[in-house]
C-alpha beads as a LAMMPS data file, in Angstrom:
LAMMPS data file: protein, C-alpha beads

62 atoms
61 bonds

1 atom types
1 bond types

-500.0 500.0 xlo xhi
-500.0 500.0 ylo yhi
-500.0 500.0 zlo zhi

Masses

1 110.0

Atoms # bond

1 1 1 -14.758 -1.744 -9.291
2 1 1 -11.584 -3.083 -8.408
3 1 1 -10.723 -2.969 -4.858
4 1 1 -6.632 -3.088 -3.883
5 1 1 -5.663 -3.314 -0.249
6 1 1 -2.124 -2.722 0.222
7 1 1 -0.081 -3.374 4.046
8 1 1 2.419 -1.473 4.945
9 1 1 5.251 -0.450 7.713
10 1 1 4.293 2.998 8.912
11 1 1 6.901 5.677 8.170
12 1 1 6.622 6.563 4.179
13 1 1 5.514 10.217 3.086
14 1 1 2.939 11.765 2.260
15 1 1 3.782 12.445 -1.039
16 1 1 5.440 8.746 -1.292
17 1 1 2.171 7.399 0.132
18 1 1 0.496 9.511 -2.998
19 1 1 2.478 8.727 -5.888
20 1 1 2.070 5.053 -4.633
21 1 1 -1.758 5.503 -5.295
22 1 1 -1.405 6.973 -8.668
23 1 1 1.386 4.152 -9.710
24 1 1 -1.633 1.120 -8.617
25 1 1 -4.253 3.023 -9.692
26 1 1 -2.577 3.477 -13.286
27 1 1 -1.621 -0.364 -13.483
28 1 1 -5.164 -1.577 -11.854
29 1 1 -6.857 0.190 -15.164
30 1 1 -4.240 -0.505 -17.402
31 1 1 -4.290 -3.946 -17.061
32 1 1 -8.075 -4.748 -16.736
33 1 1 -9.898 -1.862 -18.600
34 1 1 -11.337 -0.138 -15.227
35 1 1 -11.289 3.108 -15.845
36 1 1 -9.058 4.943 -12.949
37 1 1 -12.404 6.449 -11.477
38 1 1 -13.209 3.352 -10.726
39 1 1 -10.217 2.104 -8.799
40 1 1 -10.495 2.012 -5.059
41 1 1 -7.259 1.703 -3.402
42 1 1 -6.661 1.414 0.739
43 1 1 -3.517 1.509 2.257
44 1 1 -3.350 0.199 6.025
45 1 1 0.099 0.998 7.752
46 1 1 1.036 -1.075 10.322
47 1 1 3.590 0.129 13.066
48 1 1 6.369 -1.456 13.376
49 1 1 5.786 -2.905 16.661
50 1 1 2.811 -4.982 15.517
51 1 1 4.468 -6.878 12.781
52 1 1 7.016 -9.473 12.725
53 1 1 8.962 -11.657 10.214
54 1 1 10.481 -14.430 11.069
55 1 1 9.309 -13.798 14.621
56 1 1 11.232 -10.921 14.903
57 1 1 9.658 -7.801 15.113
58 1 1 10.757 -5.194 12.598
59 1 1 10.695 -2.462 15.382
60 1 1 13.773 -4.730 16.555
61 1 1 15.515 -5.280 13.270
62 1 1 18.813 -3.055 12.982

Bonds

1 1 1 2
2 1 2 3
3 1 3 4
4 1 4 5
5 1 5 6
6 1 6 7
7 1 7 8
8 1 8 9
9 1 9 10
10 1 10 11
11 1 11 12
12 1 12 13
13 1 13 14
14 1 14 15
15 1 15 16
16 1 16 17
17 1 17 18
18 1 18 19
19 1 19 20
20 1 20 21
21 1 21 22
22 1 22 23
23 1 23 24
24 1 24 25
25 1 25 26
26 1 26 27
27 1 27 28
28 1 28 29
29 1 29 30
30 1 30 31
31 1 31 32
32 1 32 33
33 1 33 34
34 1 34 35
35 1 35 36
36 1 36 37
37 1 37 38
38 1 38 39
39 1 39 40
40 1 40 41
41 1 41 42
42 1 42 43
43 1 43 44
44 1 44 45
45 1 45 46
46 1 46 47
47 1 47 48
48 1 48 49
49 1 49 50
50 1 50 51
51 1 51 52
52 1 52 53
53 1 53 54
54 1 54 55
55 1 55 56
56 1 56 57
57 1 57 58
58 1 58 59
59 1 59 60
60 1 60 61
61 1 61 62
């Protein structure tokens, strides 16, 4: 069962946030034989107040 956890900025679509899904799931059983049943994938948006590069938060970056 593979497991994928992917982090994210907030702000992407529903349907974006969807076809995301279906593109990971399709290259998660692709490349290892899992069949797409079987792929588990969790996406964990982060606002953009609460996550920084470079110290700078990218609620701040113009």
């Amino acid at each position: 069962m593979p497991l994928v956890h992917i982090d994210l900025i907030a702000g992407r679509s529903q349907a974006q946030l969807k076809q995301l899904c279906a593109d990971v799931t399709e290259a998660i059983s692709k490349n290892t034989g899992a069949p797409a049943e079987h792929v588990h994938v969790v996406l964990n948006e982060m606002q953009p107040d609460r996550y920084s590069v470079g110290g700078v938060l990218k609620s701040d970056e113009k």
